[in-house]
N, C-alpha and C positions, 0 to 999 in steps of 0.2 A: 473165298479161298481160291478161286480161279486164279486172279491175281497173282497169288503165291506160287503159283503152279508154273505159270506163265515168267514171270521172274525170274525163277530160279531156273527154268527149263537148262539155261547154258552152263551150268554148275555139274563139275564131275563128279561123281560120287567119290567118297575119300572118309578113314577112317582116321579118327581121335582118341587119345586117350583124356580122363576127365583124370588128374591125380587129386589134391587138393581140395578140400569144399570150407571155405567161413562162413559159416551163418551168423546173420544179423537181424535183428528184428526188421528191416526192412525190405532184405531181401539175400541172396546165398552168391560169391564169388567162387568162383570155379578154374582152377589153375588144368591150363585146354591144352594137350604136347601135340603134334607140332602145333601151333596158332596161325601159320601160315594159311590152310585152306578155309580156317573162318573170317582173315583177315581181308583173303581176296574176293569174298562175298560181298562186302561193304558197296560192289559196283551194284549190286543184283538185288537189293532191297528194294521192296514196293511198299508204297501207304496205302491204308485201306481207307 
C-alpha cells in the first residue's frame, strides 16, 4: 500500500457525488458527478 500512498500523494482531495448504481453479476457501474477529478487520476495510478 506504500505505493498507493506514494502515487497519489500529488492528487487534491475533492468531493464526488456517486448518483446512479447498475448492478451486474459481474460487477456494479457507478454514474460519478463531476468525473472530472477521477479522470485526472488516470496520470497517478501505480501497479502493484
Amino acid at each position: 500500500m506504500n505505493g498507493l500512498g506514494k502515487g497519489l500523494a500529488g492528487v487534491e482531495p475533492f468531493d464526488i457525488m456517486i448518483d446512479t448504481l447498475e448492478s451486474f453479476p459481474t460487477g456494479v457501474i457507478a454514474d460519478i458527478h463531476p468525473d472530472e477529478p477521477i479522470s485526472s487520476m488516470s496520470g497517478h495510478m501505480v501497479k502493484f
